[in-house]
N, C-alpha and C positions, 0 to 999 in steps of 0.2 A: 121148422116143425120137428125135424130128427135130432136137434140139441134138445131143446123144450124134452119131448117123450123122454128122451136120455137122462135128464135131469129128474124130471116125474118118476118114472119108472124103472130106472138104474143107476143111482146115486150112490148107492154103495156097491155097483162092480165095475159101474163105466165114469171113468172121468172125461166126458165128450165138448169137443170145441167143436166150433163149425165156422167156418170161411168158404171163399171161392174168390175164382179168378178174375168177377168181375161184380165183385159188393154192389147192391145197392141201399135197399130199405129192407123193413122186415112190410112185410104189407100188410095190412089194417084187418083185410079179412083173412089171414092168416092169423095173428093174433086173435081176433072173434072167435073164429071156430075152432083153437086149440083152447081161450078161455070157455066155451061151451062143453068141452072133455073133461076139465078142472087141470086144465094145466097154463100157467100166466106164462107168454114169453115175450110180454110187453118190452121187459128191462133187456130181451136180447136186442142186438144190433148187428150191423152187417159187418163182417170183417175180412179183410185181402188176406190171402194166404200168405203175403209177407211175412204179418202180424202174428204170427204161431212158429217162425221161424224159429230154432235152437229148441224146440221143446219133441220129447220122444214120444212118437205114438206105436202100440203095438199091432192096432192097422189104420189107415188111411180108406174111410170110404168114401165113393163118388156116389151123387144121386140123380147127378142127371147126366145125359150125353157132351151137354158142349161141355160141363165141365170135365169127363172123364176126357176129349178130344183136347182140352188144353193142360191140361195138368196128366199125359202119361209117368212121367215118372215124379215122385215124392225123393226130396231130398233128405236122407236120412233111415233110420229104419222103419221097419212097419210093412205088414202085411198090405199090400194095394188092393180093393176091393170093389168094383163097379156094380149097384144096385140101382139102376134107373127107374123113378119117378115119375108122372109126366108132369111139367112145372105148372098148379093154376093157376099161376097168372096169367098165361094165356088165353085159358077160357072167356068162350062170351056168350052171349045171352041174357035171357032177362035175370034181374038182382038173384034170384030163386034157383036158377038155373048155375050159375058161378057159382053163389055158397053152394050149391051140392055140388061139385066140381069138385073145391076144398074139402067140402067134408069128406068127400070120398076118398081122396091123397090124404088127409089127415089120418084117416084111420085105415089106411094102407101103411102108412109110415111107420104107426103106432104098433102095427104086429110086427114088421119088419126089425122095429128097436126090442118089442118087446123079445124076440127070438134069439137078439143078439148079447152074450159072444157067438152062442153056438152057430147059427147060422153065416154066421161070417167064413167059417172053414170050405 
């Protein structure tokens, strides 16, 4: 959801990737609730941080715990920044109960990016 918003909402100051340590899928009610903000991040996909290898960032954030816990140090430059999330895909309850889970991180995320560079200092 923090690439999506990045894209949506800072295309012309942020050029934002996103990976982690341990890819999965983009999940389904992730994409729903960030297409319900107006923002499609259908066509994103999950990616290893291998896959960003050789490319410069001027910071690196983390958005959630295990990935700040397995990725302390970024190879290369770039400010390190840990802003945790809590991930919903662990959420449960009923259908109603989840999507507001997400929507709730979604538009957490969404000021978070929108804040960003400054907030990153």
């Amino acid at each position: 959801m923090a690439e999506g918003w990045a894209h949506a909402l800072k295309s012309d100051r942020i050029d934002a990737h996103s990976a982690g340590v341990s890819p999965c899928f983009v999940h389904p009610l992730a994409i729903r609730v960030m297409k319900e903000a107006g923002a499609d991040i259908s066509g994103q996909y999950s990616k290893h941080v291998d896959e960003l290898e050789g490319l410069e960032f001027d910071y690196v954030v983390s958005l959630c715990d295990y990935a700040d816990s397995r990725c302390p140090v970024w190879p290369g430059q770039g400010k390190r920044v840990h802003r945790p999330f809590e991930d919903p895909i662990h959420a449960r309850g009923t259908e109603a109960e989840v999507l507001a889970k997400f929507r709730s991180v979604r538009n957490r995320i969404r000021a978070f990016v929108d804040g960003m560079p400054e907030n990153l200092e």
